[in-house]
C-alpha positions as CSV (number, residue, x, y, z in Angstrom):
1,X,-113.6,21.9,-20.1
2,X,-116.0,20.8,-22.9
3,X,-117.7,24.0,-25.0
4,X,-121.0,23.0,-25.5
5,X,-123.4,24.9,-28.1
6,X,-127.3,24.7,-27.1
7,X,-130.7,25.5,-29.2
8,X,-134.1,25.6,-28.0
9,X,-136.7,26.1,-30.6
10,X,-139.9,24.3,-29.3
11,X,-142.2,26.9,-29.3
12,X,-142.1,30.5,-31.1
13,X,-139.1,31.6,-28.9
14,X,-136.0,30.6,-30.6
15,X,-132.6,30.6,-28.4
16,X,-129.0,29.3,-28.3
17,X,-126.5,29.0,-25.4
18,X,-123.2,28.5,-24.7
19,X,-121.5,26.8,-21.8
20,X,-118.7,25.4,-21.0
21,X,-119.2,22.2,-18.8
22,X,-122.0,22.8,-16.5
23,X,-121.2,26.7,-16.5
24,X,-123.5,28.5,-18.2
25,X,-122.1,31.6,-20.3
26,X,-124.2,33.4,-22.5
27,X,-128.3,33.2,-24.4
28,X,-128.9,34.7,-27.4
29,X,-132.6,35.6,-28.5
30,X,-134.4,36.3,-31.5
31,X,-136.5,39.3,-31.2
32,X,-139.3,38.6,-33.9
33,X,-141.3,35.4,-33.0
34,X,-140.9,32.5,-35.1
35,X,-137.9,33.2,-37.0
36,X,-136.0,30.1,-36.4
37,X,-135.1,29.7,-40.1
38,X,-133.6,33.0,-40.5
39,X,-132.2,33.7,-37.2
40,X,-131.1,30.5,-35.8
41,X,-127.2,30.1,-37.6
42,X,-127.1,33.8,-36.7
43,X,-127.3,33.5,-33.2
44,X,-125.5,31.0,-33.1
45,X,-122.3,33.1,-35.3
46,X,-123.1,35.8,-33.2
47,X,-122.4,33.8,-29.9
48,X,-119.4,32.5,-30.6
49,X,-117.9,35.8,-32.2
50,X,-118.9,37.7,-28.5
51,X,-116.8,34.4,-26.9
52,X,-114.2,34.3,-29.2
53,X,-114.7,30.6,-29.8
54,X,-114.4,29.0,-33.1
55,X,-117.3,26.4,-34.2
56,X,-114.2,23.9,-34.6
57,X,-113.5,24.0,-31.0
58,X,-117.1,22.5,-29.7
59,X,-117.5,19.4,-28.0
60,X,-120.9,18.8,-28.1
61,X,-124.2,20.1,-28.9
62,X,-127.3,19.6,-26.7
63,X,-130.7,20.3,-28.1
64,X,-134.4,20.8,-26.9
65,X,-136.2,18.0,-28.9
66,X,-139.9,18.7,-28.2
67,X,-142.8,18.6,-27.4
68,X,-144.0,21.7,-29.3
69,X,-144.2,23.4,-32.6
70,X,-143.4,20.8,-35.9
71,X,-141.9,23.7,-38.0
72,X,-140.3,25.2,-35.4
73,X,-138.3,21.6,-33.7
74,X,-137.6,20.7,-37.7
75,X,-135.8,24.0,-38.4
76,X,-133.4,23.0,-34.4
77,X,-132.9,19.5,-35.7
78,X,-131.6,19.9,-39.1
79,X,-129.3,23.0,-37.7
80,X,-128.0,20.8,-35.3
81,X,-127.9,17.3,-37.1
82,X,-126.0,19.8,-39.3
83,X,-123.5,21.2,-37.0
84,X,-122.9,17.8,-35.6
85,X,-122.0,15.7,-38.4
86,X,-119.8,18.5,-39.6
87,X,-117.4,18.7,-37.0
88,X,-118.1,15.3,-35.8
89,X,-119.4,16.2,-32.3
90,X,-122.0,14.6,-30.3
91,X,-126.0,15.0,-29.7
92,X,-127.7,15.4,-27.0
93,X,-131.1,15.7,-27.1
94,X,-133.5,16.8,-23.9
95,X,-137.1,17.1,-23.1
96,X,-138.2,20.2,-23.6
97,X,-141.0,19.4,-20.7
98,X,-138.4,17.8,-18.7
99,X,-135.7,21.3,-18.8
100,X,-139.4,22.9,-18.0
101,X,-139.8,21.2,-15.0
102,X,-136.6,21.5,-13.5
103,X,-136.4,24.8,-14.3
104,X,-139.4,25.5,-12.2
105,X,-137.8,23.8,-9.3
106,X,-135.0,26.0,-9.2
107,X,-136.9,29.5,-9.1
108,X,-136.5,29.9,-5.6
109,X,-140.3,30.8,-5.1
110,X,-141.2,27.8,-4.5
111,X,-141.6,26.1,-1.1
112,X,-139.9,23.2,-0.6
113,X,-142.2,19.8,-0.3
114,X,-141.8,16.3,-1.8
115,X,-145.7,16.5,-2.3
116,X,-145.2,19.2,-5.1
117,X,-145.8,18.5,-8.1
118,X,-144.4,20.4,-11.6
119,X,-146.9,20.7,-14.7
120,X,-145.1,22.1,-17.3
121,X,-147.1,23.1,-20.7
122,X,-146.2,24.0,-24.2
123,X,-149.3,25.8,-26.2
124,X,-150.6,23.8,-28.6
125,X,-153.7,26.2,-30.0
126,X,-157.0,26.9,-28.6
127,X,-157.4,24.5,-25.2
128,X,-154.7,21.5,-26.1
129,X,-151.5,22.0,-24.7
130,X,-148.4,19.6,-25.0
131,X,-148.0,18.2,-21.4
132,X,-145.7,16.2,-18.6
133,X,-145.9,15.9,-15.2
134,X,-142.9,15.4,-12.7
135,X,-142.7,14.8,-9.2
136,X,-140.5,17.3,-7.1
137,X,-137.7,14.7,-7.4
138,X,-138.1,15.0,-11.1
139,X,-139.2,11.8,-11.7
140,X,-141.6,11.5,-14.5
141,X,-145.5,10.5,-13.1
142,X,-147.5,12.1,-16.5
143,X,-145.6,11.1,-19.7
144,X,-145.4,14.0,-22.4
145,X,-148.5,14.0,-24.1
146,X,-151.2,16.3,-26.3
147,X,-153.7,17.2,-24.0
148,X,-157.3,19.1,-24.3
149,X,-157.3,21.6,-20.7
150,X,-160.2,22.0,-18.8
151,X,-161.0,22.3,-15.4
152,X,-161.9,18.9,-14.0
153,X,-158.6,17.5,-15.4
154,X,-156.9,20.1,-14.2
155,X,-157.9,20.1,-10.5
156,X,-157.8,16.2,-10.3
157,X,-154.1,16.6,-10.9
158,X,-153.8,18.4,-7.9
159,X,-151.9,16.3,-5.2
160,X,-153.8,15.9,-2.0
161,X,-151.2,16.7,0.4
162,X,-149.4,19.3,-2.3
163,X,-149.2,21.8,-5.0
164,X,-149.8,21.8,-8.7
165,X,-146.9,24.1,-10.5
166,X,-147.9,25.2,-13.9
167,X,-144.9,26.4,-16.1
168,X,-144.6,27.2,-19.8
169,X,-146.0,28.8,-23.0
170,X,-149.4,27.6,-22.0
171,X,-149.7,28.0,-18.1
172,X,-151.5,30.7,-18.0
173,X,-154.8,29.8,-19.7
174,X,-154.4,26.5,-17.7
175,X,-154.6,28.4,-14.1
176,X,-157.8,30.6,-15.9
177,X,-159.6,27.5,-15.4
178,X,-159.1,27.2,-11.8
179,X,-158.8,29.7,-8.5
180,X,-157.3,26.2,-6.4
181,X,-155.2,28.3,-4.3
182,X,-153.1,24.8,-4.7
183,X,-152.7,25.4,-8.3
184,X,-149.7,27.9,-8.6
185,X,-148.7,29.9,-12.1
186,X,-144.5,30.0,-12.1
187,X,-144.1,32.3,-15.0
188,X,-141.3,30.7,-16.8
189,X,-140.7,29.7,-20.9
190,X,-138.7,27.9,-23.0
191,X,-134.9,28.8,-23.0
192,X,-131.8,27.5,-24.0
193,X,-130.4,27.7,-20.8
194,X,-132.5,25.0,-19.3
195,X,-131.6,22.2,-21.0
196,X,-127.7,22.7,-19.6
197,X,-128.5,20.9,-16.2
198,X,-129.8,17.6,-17.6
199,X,-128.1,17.9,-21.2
200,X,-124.6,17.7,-19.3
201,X,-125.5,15.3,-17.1
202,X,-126.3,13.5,-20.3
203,X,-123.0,14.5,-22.2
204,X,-121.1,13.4,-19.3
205,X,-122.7,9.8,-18.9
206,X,-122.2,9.2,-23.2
207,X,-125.6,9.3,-23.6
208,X,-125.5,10.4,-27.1
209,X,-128.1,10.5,-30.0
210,X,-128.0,8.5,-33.2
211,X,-127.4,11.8,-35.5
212,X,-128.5,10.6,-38.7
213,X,-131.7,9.1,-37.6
214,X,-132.6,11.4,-34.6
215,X,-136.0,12.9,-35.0
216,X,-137.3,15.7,-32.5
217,X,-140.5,14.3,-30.6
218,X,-143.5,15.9,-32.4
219,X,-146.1,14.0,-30.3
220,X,-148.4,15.1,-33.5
221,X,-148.8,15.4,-36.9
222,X,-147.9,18.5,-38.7
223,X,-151.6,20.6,-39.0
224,X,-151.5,20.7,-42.9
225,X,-154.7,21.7,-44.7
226,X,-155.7,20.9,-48.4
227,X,-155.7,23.9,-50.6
228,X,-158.7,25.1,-52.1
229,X,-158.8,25.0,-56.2
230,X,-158.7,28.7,-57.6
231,X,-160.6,27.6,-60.4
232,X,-164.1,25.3,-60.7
């Protein structure tokens, strides 16, 4: 069975996982928000000392490559660009949106119709969120983008015979906009352990990232401002 390492660092949550094929074993947390630098290697030594596996003995890594925050996607690339060209293992890289969305199809609380639609959402500050949209069969209708909320947009992506599930970092202030009893909050956030289904699917079919030119997808520009001169 292939040992498989996975990081999620998207958003201020930063996670690893460890599986072995499609079996998922065991996520690891940072407790203080947006400590990927400092905590990310650690987690990921602390993993594979409670498994007793070696880094040597992984087959492949899978990684959430964005949407969502630029620091935060840099600092989960370069760990695992890293890790890969080290011990010579492959990438696989996943839509963080996408392991969102499926994800939010396999809570259980959702009743089953092909009319459904999944909305998942990564905060992007004040009203903007980084956005897909999937039909219940996962297939992609609203490619990842930045968008600014409100609630005309909202509601016209309500299906007409269907629901609108809204999942992710920035759900909730989505469903503030509308009561739509068709609009339904699935309260649900990044995790390593969401990318396994579609990352293995990936591993398995060879469909493997170019390490030393693989960039996560930022959608936007980092928001750097020009410091003000102390002195006149």
């Amino acid at each position: 069975m292939a040992k498989l390492l996975l990081i999620e660092t998207a958003t201020n949550i930063c996670s690893v996982g460890f599986a072995e094929d499609d079996k998922f074993h065991l996520e690891l947390l940072a407790v203080k928000p947006m400590s990927h630098t400092e905590e990310l290697t650690l987690l990921i030594q602390d993993g594979l000392s409670h498994l007793g596996w070696e880094m040597k003995e992984l087959d492949g890594l899978i990684l959430s490559k964005g949407p969502g925050s630029y620091t935060a996607l840099r600092v989960g690339a370069a760990t695992a660009k890293g890790i890969c060209f080290s011990l010579n293992i492959p990438l696989i890289a996943v839509d963080t949106l996408h392991s969102l969305a499926w994800a939010m199809s396999q809570t259980g609380v959702i009743v089953e119709d092909e009319n459904n639609l999944f909305f998942p959402m990564i905060d992007a500050r004040r009203m903007e969120i980084y956005g897909a949209i999937y039909e219940a069969k996962q297939n992609i209708a609203v490619h990842p983008k930045a968008i600014i909320l409100d609630q005309d947009y909202l509601e016209a992506k309500v299906p007409k015979n269907g629901k609108l599930h809204l999942g992710g970092s920035g759900a909730a202030k989505a469903k503030a906009l509308s009561a739509s009893e068709n609009i339904i909050l699935i309260p649900i956030e990044c995790s390593a352990k969401h990318l396994l289904n579609i990352g293995f699917l990936a591993f398995q079919a060879g469909k493997f990232e170019d390490v030393a030119y693989f960039k996560p997808q930022y959608l936007k520009p980092p928001n750097i401002t020009t410091p003000k001169p102390i002195w006149k």
